[in-house]
Rosetta silent file (secondary structure, phi, psi, omega in degrees, C-alpha in Angstrom):
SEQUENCE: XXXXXXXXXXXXXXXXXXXXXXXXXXXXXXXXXXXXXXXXXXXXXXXXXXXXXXXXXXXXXXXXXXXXXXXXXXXXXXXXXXXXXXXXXXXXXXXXXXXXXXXXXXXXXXXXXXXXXXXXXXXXXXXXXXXXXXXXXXXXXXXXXXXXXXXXXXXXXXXXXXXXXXXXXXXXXXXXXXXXXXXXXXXXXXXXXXXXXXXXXXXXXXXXXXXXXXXXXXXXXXXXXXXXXXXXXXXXXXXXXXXXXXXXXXXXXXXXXXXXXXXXXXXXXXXXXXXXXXXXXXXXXXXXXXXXXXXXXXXXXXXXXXXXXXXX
SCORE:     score description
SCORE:     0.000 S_00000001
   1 L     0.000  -36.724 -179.349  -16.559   -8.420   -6.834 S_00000001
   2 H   -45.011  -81.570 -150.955  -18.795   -9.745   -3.771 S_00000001
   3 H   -41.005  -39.968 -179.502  -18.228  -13.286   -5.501 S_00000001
   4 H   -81.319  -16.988 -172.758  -14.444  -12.936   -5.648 S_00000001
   5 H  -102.404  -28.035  152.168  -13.814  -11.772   -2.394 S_00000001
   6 L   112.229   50.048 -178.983  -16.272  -14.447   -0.682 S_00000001
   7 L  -146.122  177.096 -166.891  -18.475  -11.870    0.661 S_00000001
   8 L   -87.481  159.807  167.410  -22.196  -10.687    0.417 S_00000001
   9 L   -55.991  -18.686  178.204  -22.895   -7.903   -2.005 S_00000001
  10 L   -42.895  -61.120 -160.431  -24.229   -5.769    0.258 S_00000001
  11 L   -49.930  -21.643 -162.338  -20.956   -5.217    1.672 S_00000001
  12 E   -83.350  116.439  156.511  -19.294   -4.308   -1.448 S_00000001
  13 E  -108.030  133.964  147.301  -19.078   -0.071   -2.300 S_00000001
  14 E   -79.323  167.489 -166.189  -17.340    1.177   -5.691 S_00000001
  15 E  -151.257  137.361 -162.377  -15.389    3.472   -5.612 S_00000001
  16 E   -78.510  123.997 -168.542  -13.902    5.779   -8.218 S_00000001
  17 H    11.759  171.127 -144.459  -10.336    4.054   -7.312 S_00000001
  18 H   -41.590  -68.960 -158.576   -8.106    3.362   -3.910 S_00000001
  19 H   -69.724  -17.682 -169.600   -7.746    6.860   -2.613 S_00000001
  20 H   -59.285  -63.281  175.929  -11.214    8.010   -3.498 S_00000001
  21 H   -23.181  -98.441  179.012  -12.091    4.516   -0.961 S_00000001
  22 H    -7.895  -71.784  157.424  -10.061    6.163    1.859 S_00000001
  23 H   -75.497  -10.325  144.481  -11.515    9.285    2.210 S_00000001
  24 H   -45.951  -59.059 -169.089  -15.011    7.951    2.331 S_00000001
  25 H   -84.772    4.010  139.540  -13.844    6.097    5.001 S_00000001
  26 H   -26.751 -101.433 -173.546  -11.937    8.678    6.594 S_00000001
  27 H   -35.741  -45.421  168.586  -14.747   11.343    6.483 S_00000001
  28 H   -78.261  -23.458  162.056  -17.371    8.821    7.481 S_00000001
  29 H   -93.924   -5.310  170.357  -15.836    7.224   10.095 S_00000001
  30 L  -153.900  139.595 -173.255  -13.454    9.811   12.426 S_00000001
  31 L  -107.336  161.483 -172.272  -14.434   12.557   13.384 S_00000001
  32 L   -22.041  122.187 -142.431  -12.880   15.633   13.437 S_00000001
  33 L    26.249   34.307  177.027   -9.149   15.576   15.321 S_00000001
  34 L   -67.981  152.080  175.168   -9.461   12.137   16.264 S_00000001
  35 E  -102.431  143.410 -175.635   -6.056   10.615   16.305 S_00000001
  36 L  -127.631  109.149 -176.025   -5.776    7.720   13.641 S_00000001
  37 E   -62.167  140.475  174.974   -2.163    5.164   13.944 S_00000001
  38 E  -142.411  148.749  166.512   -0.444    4.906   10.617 S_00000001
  39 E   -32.333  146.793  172.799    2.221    3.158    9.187 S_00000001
  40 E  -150.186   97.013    9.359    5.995    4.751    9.724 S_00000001
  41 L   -96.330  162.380 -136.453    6.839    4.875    6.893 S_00000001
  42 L  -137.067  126.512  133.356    3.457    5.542    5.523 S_00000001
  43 L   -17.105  113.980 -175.982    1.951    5.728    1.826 S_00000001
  44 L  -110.442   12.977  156.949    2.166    9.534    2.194 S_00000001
  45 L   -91.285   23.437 -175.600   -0.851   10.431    0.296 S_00000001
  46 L   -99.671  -19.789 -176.665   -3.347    8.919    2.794 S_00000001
  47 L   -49.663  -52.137 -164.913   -2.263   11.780    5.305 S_00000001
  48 L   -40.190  -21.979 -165.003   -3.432   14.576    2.998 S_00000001
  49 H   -78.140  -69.117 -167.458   -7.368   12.598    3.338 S_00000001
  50 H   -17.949  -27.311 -160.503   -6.486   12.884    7.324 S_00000001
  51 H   -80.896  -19.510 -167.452   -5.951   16.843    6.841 S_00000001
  52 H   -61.814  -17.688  165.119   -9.549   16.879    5.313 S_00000001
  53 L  -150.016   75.778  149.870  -11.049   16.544    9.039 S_00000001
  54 L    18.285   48.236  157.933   -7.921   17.543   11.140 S_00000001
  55 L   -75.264  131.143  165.065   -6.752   14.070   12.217 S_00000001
  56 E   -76.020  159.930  178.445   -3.911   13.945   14.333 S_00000001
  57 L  -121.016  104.997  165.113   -1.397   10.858   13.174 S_00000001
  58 L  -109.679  113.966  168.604    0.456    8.556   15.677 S_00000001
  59 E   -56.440  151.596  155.723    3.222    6.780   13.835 S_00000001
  60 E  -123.338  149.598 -169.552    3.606    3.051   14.257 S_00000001
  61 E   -68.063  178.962 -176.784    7.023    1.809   13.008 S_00000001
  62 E  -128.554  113.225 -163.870    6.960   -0.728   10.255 S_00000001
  63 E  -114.876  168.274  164.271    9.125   -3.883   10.500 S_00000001
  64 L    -4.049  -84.125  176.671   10.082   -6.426    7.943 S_00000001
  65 L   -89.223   53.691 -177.532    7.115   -8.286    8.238 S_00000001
  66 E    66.464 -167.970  178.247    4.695   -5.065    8.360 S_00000001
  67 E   -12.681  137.672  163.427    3.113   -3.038   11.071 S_00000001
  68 L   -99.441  100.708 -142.942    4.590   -3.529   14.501 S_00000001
  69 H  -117.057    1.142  132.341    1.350   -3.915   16.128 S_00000001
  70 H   -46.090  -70.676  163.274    3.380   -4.867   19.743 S_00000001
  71 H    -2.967  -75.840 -178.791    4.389   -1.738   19.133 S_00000001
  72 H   -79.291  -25.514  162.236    0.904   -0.275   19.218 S_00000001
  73 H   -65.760  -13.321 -149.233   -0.528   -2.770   21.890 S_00000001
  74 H  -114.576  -56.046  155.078    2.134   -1.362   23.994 S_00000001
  75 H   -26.153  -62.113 -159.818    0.546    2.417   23.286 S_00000001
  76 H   -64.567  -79.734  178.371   -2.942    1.370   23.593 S_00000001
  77 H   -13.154  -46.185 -177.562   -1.981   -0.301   27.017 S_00000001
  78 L  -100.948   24.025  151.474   -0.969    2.617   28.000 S_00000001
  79 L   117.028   -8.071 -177.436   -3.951    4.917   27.516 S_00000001
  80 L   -60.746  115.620  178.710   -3.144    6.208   23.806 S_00000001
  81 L   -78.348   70.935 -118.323   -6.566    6.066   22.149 S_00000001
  82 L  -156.176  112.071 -170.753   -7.322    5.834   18.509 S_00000001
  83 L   -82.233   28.145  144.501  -10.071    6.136   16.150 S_00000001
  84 L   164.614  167.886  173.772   -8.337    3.993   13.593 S_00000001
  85 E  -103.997  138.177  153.181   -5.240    2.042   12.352 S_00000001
  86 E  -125.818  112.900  171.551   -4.165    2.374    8.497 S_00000001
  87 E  -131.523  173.054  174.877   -1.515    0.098    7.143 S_00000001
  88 E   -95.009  113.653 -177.737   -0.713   -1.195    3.428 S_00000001
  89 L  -100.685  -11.827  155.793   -0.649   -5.074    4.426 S_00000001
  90 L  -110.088  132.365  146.934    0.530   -6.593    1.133 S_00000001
  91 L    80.795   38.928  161.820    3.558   -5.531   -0.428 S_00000001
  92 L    -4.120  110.572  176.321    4.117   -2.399    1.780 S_00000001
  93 L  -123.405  105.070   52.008    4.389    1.099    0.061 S_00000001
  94 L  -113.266  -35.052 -161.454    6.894    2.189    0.265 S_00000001
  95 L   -66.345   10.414  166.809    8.942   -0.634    2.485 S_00000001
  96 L    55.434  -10.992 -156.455    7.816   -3.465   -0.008 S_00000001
  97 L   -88.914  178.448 -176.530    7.523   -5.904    3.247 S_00000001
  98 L  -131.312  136.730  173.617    3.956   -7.877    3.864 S_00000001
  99 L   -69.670  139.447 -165.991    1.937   -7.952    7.607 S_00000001
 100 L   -77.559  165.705  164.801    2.288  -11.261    8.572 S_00000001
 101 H   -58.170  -18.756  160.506   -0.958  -13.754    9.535 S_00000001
 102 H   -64.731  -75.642 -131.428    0.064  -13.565   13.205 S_00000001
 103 H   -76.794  -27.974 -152.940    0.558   -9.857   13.048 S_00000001
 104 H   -64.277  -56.243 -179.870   -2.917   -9.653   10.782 S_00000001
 105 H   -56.563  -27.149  174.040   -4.974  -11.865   13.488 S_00000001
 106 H   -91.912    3.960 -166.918   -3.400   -9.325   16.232 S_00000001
 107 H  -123.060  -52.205  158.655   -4.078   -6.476   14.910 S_00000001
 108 H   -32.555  -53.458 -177.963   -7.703   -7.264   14.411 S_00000001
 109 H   -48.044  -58.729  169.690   -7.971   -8.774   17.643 S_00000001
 110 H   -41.519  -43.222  137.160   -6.341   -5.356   19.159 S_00000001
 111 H    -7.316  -53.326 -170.853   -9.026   -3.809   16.976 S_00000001
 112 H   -93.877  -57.460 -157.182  -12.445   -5.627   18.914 S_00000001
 113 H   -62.250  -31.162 -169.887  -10.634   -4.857   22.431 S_00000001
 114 L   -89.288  -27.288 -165.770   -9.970   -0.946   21.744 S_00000001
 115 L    79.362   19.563  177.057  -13.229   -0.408   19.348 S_00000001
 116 L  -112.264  152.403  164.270  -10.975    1.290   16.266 S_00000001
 117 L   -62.963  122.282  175.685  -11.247    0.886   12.563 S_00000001
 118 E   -99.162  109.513 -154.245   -8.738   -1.010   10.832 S_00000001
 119 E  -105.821  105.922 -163.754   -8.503    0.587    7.490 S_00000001
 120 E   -85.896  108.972  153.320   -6.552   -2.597    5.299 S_00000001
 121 E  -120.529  113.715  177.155   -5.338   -0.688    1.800 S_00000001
 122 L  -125.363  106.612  164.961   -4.276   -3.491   -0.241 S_00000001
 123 L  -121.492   26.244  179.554   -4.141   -2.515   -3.966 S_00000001
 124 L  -128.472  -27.655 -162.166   -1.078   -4.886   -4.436 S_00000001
 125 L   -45.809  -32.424  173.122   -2.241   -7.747   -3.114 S_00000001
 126 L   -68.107    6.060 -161.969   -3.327   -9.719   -6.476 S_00000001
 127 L  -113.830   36.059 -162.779    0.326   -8.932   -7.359 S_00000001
 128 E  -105.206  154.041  174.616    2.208  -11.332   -5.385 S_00000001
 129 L  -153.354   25.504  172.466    4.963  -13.513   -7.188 S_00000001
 130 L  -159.040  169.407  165.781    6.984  -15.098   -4.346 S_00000001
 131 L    48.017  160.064 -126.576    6.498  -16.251   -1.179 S_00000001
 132 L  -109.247  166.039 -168.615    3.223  -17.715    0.649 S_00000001
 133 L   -94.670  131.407  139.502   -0.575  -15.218    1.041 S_00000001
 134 L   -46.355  -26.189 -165.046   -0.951  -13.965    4.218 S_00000001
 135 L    78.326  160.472  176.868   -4.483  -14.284    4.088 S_00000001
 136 L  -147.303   -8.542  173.374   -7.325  -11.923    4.149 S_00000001
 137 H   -38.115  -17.348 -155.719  -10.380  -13.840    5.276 S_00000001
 138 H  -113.739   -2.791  160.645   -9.735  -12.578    8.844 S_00000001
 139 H   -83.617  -60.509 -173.527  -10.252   -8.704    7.963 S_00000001
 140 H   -32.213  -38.534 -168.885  -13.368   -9.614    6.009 S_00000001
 141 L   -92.712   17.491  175.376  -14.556  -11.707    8.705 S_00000001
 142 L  -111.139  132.118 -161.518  -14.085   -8.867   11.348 S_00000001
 143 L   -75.169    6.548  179.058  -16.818   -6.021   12.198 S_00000001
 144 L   -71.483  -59.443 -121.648  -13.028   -4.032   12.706 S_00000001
 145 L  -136.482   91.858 -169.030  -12.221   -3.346    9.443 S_00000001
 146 L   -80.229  140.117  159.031  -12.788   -1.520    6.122 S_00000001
 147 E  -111.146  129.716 -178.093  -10.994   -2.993    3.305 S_00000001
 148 E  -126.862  159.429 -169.266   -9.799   -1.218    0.407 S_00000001
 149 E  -158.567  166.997  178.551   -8.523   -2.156   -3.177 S_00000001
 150 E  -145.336  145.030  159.530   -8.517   -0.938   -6.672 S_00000001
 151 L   -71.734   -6.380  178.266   -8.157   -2.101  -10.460 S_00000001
 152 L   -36.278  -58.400 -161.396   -5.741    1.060  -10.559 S_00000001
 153 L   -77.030  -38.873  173.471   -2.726   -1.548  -10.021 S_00000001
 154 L   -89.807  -37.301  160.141   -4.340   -4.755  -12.459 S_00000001
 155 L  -104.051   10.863  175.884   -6.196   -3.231  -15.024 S_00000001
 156 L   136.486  134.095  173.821   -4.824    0.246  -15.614 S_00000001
 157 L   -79.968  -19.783  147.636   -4.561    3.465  -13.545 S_00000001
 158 L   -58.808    5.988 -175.584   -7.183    5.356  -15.924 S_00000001
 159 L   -90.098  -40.987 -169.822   -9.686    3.179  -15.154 S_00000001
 160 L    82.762   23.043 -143.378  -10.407    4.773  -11.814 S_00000001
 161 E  -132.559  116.634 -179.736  -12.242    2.393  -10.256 S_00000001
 162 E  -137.511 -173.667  174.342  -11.877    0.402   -6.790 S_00000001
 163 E  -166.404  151.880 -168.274  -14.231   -0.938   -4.195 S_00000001
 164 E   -89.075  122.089  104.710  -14.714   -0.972   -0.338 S_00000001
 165 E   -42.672   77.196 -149.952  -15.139   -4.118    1.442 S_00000001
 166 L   -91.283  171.652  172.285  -17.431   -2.460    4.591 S_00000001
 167 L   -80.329  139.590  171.239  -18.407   -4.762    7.697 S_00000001
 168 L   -43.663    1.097  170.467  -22.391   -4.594    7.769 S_00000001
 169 L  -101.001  -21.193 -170.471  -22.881   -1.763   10.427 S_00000001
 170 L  -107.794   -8.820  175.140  -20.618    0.848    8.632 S_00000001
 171 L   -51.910  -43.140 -178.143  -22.482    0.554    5.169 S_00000001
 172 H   -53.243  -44.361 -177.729  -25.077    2.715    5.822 S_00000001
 173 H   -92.138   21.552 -156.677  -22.989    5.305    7.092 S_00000001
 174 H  -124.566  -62.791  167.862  -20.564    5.094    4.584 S_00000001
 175 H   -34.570  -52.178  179.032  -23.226    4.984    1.805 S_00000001
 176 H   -65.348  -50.962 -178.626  -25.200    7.967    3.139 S_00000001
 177 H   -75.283   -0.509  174.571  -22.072   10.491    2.450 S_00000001
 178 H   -69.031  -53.860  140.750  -21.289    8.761   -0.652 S_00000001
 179 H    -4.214  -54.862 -170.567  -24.854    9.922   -1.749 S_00000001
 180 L  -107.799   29.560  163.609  -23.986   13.470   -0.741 S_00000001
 181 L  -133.095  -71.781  166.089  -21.003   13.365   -2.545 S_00000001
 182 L  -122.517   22.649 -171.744  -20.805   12.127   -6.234 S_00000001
 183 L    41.443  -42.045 -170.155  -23.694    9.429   -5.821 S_00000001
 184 L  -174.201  164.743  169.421  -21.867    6.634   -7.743 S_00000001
 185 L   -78.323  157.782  177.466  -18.825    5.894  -10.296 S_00000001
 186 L   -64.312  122.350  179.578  -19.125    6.377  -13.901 S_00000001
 187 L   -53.053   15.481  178.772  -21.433    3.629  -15.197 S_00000001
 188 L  -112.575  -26.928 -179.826  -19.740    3.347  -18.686 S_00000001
 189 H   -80.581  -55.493  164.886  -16.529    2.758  -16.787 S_00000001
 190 H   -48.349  -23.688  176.330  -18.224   -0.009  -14.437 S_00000001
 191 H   -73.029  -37.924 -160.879  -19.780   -1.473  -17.633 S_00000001
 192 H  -100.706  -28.055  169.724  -16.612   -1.916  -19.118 S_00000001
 193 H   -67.666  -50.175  156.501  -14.494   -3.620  -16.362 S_00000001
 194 H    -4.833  -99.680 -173.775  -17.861   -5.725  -15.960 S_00000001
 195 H   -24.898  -67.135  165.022  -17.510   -6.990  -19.146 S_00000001
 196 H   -31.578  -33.392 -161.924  -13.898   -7.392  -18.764 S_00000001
 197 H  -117.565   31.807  178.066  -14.349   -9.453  -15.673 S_00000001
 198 H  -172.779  -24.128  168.408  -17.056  -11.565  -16.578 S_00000001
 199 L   -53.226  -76.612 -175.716  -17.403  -11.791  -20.698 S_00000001
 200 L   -86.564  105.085  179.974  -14.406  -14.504  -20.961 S_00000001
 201 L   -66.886  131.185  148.167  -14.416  -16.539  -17.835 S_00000001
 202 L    83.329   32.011  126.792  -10.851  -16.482  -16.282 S_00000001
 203 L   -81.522  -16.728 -174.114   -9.534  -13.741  -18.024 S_00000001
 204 L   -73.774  -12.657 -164.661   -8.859  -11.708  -15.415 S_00000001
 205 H  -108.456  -21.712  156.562   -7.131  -14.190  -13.316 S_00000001
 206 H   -74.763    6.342 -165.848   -4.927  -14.969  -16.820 S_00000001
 207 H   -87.975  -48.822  165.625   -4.546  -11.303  -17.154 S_00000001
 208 H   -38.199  -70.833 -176.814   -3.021  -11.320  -13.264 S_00000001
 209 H   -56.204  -28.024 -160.277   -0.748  -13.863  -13.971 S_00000001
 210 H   -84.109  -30.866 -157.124    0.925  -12.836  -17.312 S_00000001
 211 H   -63.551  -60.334 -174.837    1.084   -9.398  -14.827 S_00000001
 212 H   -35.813  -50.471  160.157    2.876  -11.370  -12.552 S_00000001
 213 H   -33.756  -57.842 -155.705    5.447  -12.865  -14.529 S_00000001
 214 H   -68.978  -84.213  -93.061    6.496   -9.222  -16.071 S_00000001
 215 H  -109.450  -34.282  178.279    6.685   -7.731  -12.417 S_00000001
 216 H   -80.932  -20.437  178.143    8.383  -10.726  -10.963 S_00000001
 217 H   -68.834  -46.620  168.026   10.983  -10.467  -14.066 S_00000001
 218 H   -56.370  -34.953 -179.029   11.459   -6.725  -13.269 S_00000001
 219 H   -56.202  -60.469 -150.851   11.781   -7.087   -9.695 S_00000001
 220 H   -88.278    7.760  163.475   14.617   -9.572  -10.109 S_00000001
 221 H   -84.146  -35.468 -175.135   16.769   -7.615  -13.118 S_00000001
 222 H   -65.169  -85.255  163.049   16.635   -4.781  -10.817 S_00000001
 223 H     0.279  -51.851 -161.076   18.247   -6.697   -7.957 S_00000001
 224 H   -98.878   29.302 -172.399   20.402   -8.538   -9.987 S_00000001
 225 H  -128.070  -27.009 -163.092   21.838   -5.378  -11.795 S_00000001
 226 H   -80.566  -27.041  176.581   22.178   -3.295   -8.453 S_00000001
 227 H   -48.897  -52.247  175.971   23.998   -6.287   -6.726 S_00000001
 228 H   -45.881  -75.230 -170.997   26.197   -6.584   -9.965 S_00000001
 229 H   -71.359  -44.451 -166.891   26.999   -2.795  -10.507 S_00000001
 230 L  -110.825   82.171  149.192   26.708   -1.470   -6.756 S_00000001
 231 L   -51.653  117.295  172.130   28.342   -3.935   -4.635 S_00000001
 232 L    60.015   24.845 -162.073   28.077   -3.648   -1.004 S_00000001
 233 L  -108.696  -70.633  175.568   26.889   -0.018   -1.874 S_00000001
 234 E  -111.097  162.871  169.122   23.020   -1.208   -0.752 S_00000001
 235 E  -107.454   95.925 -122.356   21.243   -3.612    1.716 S_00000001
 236 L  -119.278  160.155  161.861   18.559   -5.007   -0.501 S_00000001
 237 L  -159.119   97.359  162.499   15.541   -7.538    0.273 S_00000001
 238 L    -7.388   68.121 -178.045   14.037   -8.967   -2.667 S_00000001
 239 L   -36.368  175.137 -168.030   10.544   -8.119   -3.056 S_00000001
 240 L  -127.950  -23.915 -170.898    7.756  -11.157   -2.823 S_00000001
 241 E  -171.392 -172.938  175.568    5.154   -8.736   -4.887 S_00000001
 242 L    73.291 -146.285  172.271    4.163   -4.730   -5.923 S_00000001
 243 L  -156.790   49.029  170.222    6.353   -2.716   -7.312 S_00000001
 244 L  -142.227  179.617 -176.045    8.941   -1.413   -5.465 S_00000001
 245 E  -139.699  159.331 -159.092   12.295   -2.061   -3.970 S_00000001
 246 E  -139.432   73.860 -157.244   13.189   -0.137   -0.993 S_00000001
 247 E   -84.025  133.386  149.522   17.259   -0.676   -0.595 S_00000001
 248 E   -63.590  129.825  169.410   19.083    0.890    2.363 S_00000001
 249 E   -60.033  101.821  176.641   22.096    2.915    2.189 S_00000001
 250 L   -38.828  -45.600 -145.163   25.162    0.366    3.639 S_00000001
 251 L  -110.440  121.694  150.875   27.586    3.315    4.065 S_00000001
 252 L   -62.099   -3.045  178.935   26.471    5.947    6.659 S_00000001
 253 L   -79.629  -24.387  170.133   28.948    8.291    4.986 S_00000001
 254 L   -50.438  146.021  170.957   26.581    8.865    1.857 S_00000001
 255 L  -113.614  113.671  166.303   24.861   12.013    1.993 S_00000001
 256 H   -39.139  -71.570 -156.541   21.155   10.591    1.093 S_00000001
 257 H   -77.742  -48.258 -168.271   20.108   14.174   -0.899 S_00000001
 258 H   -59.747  -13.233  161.616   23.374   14.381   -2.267 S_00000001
 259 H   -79.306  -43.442 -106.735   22.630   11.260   -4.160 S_00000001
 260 H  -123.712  -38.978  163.361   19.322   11.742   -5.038 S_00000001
 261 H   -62.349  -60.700  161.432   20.731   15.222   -6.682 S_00000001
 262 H   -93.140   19.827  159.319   23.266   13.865   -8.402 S_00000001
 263 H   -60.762  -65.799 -164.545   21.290   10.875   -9.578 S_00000001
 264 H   -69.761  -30.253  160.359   18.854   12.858  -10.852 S_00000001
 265 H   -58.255  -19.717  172.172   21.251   15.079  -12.885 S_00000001
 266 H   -83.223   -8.293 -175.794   22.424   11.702  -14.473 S_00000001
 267 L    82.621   63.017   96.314   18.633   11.407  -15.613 S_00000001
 268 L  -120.140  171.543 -168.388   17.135    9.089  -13.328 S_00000001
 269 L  -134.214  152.037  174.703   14.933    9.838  -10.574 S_00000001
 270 L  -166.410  159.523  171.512   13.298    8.191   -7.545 S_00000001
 271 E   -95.543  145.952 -158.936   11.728    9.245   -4.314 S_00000001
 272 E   -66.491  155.437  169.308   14.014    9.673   -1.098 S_00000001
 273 H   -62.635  -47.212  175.881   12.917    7.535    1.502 S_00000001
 274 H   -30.750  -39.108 -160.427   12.343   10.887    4.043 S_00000001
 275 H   -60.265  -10.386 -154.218    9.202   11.565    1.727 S_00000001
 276 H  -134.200   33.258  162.618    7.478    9.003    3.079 S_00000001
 277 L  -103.545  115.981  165.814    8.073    9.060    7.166 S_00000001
 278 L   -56.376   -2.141 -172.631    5.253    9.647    9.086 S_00000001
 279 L  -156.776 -171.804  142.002    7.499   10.393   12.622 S_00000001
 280 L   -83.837 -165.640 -176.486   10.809    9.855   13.784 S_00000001
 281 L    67.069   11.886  168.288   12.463    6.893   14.558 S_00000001
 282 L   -99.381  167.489  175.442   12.900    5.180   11.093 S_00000001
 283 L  -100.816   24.600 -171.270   15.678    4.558    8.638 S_00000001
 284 H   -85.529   -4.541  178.637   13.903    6.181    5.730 S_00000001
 285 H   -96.080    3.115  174.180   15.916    8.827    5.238 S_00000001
 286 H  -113.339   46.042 -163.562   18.679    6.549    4.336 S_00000001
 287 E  -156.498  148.032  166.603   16.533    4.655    2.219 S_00000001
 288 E  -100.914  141.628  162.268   15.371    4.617   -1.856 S_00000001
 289 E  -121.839  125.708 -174.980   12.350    3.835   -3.319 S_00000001
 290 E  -115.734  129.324 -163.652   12.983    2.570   -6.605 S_00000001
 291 L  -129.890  100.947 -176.347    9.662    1.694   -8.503 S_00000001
 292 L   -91.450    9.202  176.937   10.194   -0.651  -11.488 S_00000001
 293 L  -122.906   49.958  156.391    6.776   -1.460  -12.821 S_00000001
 294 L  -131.715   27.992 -178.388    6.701    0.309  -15.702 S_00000001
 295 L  -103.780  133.116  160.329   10.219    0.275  -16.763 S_00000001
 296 L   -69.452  160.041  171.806   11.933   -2.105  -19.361 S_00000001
 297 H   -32.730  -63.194 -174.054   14.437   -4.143  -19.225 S_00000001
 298 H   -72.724  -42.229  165.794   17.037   -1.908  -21.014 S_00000001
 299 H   -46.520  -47.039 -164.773   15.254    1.487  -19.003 S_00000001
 300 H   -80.420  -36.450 -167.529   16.161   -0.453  -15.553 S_00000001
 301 H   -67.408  -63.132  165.185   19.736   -1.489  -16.686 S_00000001
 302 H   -25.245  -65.056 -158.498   20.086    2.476  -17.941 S_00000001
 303 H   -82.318    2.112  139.294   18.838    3.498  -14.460 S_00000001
 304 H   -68.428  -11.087  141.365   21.366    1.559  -12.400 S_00000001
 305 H   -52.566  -33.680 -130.684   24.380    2.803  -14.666 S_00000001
 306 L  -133.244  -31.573  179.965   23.191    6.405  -14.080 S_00000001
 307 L   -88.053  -40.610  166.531   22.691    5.594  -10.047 S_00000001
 308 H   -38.615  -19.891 -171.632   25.901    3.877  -10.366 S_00000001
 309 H  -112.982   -9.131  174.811   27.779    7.024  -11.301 S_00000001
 310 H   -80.746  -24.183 -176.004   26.196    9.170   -8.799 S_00000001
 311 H   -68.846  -33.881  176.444   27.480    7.076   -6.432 S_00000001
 312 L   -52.877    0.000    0.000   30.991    7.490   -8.181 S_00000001
């Protein structure tokens, strides 16, 4: 993993997958009611590691092109204090958007001047199938920033298995509570993605692409069915990668839950956009997350017929 990510091995912790990654670096790194900035709207299982040492949460909103990290320079300027930032920076979950290379280079930079951790959870990022890489060289290369990823999203979510990208000053202390916690992932499981990732050179990067394909196919029947069936119903933006689509409700007249009830009485289901605001200020509660990347062709077609009539 050092080799693929262009960095020394040292640097590199496993991890039994993504979230396990987090709350190491949670636990090891803020201490008890420290306030930590988070995406709004926010991947809302990273809070729960925050409750594990009573971190306070200051949302930052989430634009298009990720984090608004004016936004948060505009805080910090003004005396708000914060013992890290967490955003999703590819492929945004839930809001599907990606932090831009501007915003990426500013948010480190913001990062050296304040003295907080920028905790990068990218588990989509090998998933991209439109639009140009943001880059990631400039977290690696910053003493700001833990990065975390998983094989959850490319090889399988039973695999379990991710790894930490730490800056060389936080290993130790990231390392020592790992030690006092489960010592290491299961070696039979690390043997066998090994193997995977190194028996046949350049399967893994033919497994990613074939991935790509499916997930870029899904993305755009879902689009093209909700466009089709629900005209002028949602306000849509294509994903570029992941695996969600995150459509706005057009008509303020919609009752959000009252869809989402009878949607789900037609037999499909999705999660309301509310679940997953960290504050106020956002549009999420007028907003779907529709997650298409394990659904077929004929499943996705179903579940836009079935959202179609709730709207009806």
């Amino acid at each position: 993993m050092a080799e693929r990510e262009g960095v020394d091995a040292r640097r590199i912790l496993i991890t039994n997958g993504g979230m396990h990654g987090l709350s190491l670096t949670v636990q090891a790194l803020v201490e008890p009611g420290a306030v930590v900035a988070a995406d709004n709207p926010v991947y809302p299982l990273f809070l729960r590691t925050l409750e594990l040492i009573g971190a306070e949460t200051l949302p930052v909103p989430v634009e298009a092109d990720g984090l608004d990290v004016e936004h948060l320079a505009r805080r910090l300027a003004d005396g708000e204090r914060v013992a890290a930032v967490y955003t999703v920076p590819d492929f945004h979950n839930p809001s599907q958007g990606t932090l831009s290379a501007a915003k990426r280079a500013a948010l480190v930079e913001l990062a050296a001047r304040y003295g907080f951790v920028v905790i990068a959870d990218d588990p989509y990022r090998e998933l991209r199938f439109a639009g140009e890489d943001q880059g990631r060289r400039v977290f690696f290369d910053s003493e700001h920033v833990v990065h975390v990823n998983t094989f959850t999203k490319t090889l399988g979510p039973g695999l379990r298995l991710g790894w930490l990208v730490l800056p060389e000053h936080l290993v130790d202390a990231v390392l020592r509570l790992r030690n006092r916690q489960d010592s290491h992932s299961s070696t039979f499981v690390q043997t066998l993605v090994q193997h995977l990732l190194v028996s046949r050179p350049g399967w893994f990067d033919a497994t990613l692409a074939r991935a790509r394909d499916l997930y870029r196919h899904r993305a755009e029947l879902l689009v093209r069915e909700l466009e089709t069936r629900l005209p002028g119903r949602l306000t849509i933006t294509a994903p570029e990668g992941g695996f969600f689509l995150w459509p706005l409700l057009a008509d303020p007249a919609v009752d959000a839950a009252g869809l989402h009830a009878r949607a789900s009485a037609a037999g499909v289901d999705y999660q309301q956009g509310e679940f997953f605001a960290s504050g106020p200020g956002t549009d999420s509660g007028r907003r779907l997350r529709l997650a298409y990347g394990d659904r077929t062709d004929a499943e996705l077609r179903t579940a836009v017929e079935r959202l179609a009539s709730a709207f009806d």
